[in-house]
N, C-alpha and C positions, 0 to 999 in steps of 0.2 A: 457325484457318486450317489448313487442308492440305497438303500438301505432294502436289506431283507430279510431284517432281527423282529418285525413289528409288525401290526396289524395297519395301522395307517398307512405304512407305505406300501406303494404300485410301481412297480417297474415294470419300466415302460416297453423291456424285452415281451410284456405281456402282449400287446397291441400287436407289435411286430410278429409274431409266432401265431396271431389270428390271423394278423393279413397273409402270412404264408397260406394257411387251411384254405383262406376264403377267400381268396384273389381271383379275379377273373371279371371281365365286362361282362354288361359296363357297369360304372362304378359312378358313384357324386361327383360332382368337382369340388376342387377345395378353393377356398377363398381365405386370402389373409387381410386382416381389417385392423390398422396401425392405430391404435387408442390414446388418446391423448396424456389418459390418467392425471386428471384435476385432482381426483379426491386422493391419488397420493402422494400429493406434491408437499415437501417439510416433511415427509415420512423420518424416524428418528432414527431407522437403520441406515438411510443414503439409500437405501435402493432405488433403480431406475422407476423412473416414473412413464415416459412411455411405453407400452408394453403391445405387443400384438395378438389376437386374438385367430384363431381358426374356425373357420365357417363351412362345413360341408352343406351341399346344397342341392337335389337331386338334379338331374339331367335334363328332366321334363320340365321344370319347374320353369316359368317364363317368368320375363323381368317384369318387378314391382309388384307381383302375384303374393296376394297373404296367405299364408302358410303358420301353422302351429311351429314355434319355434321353443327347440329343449337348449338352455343352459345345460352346458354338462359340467363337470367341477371334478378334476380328475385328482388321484389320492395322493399323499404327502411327498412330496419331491418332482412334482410332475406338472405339464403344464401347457398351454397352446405346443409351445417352441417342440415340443416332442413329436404332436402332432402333425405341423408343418412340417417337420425334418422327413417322416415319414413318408409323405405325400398324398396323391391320391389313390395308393394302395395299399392304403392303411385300413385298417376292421372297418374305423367308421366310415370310411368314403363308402367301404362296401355298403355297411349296414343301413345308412342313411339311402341308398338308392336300393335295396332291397325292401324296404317298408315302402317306396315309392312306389313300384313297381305292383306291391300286394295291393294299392288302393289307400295306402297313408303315407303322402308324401310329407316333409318335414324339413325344417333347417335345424343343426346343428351346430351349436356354437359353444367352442373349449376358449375358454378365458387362459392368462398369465396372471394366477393369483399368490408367485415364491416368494420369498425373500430371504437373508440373510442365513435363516436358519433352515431351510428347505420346503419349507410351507407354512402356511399362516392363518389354518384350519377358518379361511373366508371370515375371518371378524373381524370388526373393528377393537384396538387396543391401543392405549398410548404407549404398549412397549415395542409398537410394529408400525401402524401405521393402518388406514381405515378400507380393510378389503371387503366387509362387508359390502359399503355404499359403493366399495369402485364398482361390484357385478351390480350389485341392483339401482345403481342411479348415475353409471356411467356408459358398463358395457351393455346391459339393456337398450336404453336410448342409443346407444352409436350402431348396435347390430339392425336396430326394426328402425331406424333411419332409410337404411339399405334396403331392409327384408323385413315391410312389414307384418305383424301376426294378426292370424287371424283369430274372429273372434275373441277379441282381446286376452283378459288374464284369463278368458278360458282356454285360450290356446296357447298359455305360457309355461311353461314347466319347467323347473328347475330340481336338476337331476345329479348323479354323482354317486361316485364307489369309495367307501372307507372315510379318511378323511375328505371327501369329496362328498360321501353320505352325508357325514355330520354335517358341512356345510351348507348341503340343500335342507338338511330339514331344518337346522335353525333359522336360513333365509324362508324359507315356508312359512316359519312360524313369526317372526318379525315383520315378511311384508306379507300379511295376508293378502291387500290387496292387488300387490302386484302380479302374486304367481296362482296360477288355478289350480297347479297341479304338485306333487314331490313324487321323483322316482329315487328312492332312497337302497342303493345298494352295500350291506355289511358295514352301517352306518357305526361312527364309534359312540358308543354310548355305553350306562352300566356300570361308569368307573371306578367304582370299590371293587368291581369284579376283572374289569378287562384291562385298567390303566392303574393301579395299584400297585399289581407286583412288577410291573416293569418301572416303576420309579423309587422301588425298595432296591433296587439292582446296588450290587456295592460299588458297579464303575462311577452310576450317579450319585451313592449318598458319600463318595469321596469328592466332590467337586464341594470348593468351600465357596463363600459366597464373595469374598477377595477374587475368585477366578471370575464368578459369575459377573461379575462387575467389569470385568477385564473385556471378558467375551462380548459383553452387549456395549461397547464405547460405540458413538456416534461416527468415529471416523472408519475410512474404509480399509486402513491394513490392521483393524483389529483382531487381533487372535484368536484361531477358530480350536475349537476341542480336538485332539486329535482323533478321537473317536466319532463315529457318523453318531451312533444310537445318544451318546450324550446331546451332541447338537438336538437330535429329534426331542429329547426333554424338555432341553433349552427351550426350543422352538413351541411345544405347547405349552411352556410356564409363562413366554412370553406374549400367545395368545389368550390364556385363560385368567395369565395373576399379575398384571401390569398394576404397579404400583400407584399412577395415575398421572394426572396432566403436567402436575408438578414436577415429577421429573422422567419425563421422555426416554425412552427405550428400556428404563428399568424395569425390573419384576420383580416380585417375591420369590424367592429359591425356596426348595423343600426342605432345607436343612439349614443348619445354623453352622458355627465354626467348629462345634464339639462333635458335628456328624448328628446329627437329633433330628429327627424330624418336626416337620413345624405343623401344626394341624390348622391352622388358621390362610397357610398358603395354601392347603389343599383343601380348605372351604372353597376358596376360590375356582379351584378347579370342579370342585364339585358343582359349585353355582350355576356352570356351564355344560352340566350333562343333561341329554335331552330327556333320559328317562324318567329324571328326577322332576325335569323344568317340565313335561306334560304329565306327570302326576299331579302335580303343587295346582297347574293353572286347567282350569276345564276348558277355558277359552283359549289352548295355546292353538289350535288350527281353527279357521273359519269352517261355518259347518257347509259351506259347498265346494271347498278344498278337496281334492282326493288325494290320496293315500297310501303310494305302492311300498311297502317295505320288503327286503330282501335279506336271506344269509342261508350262504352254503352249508351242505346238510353235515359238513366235514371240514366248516369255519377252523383254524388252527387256534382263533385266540376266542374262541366263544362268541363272538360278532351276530352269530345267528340267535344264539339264546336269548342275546341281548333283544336285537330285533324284535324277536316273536315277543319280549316283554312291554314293549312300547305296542305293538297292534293289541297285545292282550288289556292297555289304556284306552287305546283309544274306539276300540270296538263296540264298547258302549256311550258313543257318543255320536253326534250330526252325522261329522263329514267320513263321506266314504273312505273305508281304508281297506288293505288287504295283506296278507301274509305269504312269501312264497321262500319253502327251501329246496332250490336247488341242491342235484348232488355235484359234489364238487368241496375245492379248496377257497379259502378265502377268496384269489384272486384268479379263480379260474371262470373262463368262460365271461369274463364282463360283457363282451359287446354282444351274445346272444340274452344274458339277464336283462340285459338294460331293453332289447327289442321288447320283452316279455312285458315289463314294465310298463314300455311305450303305448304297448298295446292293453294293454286294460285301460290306464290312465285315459286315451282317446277313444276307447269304444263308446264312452255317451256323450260324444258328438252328437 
């Protein structure tokens, strides 16, 4: 199920209601590419370790040919499996052979980065299991196996809407040198502003930490919340406030058993907002990294404020960056943002 209380989350009706607008040959072909997933094998939820990834690929493109290849990192609950379900008349099959077509051909590659809790905002955490490394040192290496890129990290991009945002720009910022590029769409970030009151919520500061304990058991008929938006809590407490190696899938919960909030669990979340982390670090981007940040001009949870506050850091510094708000809803129009993106990011080729 999806969620559509939140800014992180994308549903995936979105993708579907572009490919109706923008259907039509010809179109990429899609490619599914079966991942082994090493790095997250012992993962503490049980989640599946093989996972498949989806490759759009333009039509022209000849075999073994290097090509600029975009990680895309789609938002909270979402994931290759959506993309393959869809097929090849989905946005991006369109979208990735329309840039082909203008004179910027490209491969496209959506990862399977869920778990237990509906996504796993791409980190590594001992209360999830290490998603980080699986994109950047598993499905990297197994896509430009196949497809490799050109121009190396300069023709690497790692890109992504909402939750999908946040993940490219902390994988930007972590492997400098793997990716050349971030195309960062209504990225989350800002969290005293954007992620705050939705964890004051009373459905969440009723979950006692007895539950929370309950919910994150290692086996697999443990008990799910029966509300979506709780899980989504869960699921970024267990991305951002894992307890650590010592005991495997747990987290710090935001409250205690009197209902209190804990300020100490939500340093933790703090620790991991990027507004904050490219404030603190002048080195968080390499200076020939580029930059694309995004939010709609009519974001529902402020997303775009946020945004424009991270370009308003990082604009006085090396690496090229840029600022664009779209008119629109948080999660309208992704697959025409993300071209716009594309296209700045690759024009200094």
């Amino acid at each position: 199920m999806r969620l559509a209380v939140f800014p992180i989350v994308v549903a995936t009706i979105l993708f579907s209601a572009c490919a109706n607008a923008l259907a039509g040959p010809p179109v990429a072909r899609i490619e599914v590419l079966e991942i082994p997933g090493r790095t997250l094998r012992g993962n503490p939820l049980n989640d599946p370790v093989v996972r498949r990834a989806a490759l759009f690929i333009p039509q022209q493109a000849k075999a073994g040919e290097a090509l600029p290849v975009v990680y895309f990192l789609p938002g909270y609950g979402a994931s290759s499996e959506d993309f393959i379900a869809q097929g090849e008349r989905s946005a991006f099959a369109e979208l990735v052979q329309r840039l082909a077509d203008d004179g910027l051909p490209l491969v496209i590659a959506v990862p399977d980065c869920r778990n237990r809790w509906g996504g796993s905002q791409y980190l590594n955490s001992t209360a999830q299991g290490n998603y980080a490394d699986y994109v950047a040192d598993e499905i990297v290496g197994e896509v430009e196996a196949k497809h490799p890129v050109a121009n190396g990290r300069a023709g690497r991009i790692i890109a992504g809407h909402s939750s999908g945002g946040y993940g490219a720009l902390m994988l930007a910022m972590s492997r400098q040198n793997l990716f050349g590029a971030v195309v960062a769409l209504a990225p989350d970030s800002d969290f005293e502003v954007t992620h705050r009151p939705a964890v004051e919520r009373p459905n969440v500061r009723r979950v006692t930490p007895r539950e929370v304990e309950a919910f994150s058991a290692p086996n697999k008929d443990a008990p799910r919340p029966a509300e979506d938006f709780v899980a989504l809590i869960l699921g970024l407490s267990a991305a951002y406030a894992p307890v650590g190696p010592e005991k495997p899938g747990r987290f710090h919960w935001l409250y205690n058993d009197a209902g209190e909030f804990q300020p100490q669990a939500w340093q933790q979340w703090l620790d991991h907002d990027p507004l904050l982390l490219v404030r603190k670090n002048p080195a968080a981007f390499a200076p020939g990294q580029r930059i694309y940040l995004d939010g709609a001009s009519h974001d529902e949870w402020g997303f775009n404020r946020s945004a424009r506050k991270i370009f308003e850091v990082l604009r006085e510094r090396p690496a090229p960056v840029t600022f664009n708000e779209p008119p629109g809803g948080h999660s309208d129009r992704v697959p025409e943002r993300l071209a716009a993106g594309l296209r700045w990011v690759l024009a200094a080729r």
